[in-house]
N, C-alpha and C positions, 0 to 999 in steps of 0.2 A: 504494500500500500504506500503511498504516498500524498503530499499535500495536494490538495487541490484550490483553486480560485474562486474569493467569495465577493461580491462587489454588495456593499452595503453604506445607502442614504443616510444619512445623518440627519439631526432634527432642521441644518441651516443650511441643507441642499447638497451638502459637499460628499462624495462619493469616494470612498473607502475601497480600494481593492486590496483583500487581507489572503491571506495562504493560510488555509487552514490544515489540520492535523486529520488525516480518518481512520490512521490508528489508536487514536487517546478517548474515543469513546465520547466524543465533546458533544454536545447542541450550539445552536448558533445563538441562544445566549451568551453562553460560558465563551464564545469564539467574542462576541461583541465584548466581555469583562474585559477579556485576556487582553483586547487591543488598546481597552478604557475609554469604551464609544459611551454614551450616555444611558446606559440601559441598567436599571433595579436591579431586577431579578431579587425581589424582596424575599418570595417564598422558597429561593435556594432550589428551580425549578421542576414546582410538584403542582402546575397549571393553578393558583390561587389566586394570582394578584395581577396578572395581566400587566404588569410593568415590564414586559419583555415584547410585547404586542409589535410587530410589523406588516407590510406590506410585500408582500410576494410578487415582484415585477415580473419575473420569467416564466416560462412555460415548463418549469420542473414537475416531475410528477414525485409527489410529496404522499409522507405516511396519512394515513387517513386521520383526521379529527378524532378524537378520545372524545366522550360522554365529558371531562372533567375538562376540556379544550373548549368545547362549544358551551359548556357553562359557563365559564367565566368570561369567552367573548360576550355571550349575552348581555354580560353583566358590566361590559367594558366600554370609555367613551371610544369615539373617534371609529366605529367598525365599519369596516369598509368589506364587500365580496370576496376578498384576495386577502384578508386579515388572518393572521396567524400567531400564533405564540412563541416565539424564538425557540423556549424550553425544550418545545414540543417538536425539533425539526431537528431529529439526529445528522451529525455532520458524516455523509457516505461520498463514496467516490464517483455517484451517481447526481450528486447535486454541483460539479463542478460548472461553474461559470454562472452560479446561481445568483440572483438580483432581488436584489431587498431593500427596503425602504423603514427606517423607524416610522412606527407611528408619534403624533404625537405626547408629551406627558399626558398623563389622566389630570382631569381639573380633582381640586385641592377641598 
C-alpha cells in the first residue's frame, strides 16, 4: 500500500492537497487533524457531533451511511446532498484523488 492524494477545501476557499496514509487505518478526519485543517472531531470519531461534516466534490464511491451517520447529519447545520462525516470515510486506496470541501462550523 501506499499514500494516496486527498484535495481538501478549507472553510476560506483554499485547497489543500494532502498525501494520505492507507496503511494506518486513518479516516479523513484524523487525515484533516494530522495536517491541523480546522476540523473538531469533538467525539474522537464515533459519528456524535458532526464537527467533522464535509462536502464530497468527487464522484468517489464511498462506504455507505451508518444509521449513527444519517442521525447526526439530520441533526447537523449547513447539510447539503453530498454531506458526509469525515469520521465516517475510511482513508483506502480507492479514494485516491478524492475532493472535499469543509462544511461550515455548526452555529454556537
Amino acid at each position: 500500500m501506499s499514500d494516496i492524494t486527498i484535495k481538501i477545501k478549507d472553510r476560506e476557499g483554499v485547497v489543500h492537497e494532502l498525501q494520505a496514509p492507507t496503511d494506518m487505518a486513518m479516516n479523513i478526519m484524523e487525515l484533516c487533524k494530522a495536517y491541523e485543517l480546522p476540523v473538531e472531531g469533538t467525539c474522537g470519531g464515533m459519528a456524535m457531533c458532526a464537527s467533522c461534516q464535509c462536502y464530497v466534490l468527487s464522484d468517489h464511491e464511498l462506504p455507505e451511511k451508518q444509521d449513527a451517520e444519517e442521525d447526526m447529519l439530520d441533526q447537523a447545520f449547513y447539510v447539503e446532498d453530498n454531506s458526509r462525516l469525515g469520521c465516517q470515510i475510511p482513508i483506502t486506496e480507492a479514494l485516491d484523488g478524492l475532493e472535499i470541501e469543509l462544511a461550515p462550523e455548526s452555529e454556537v
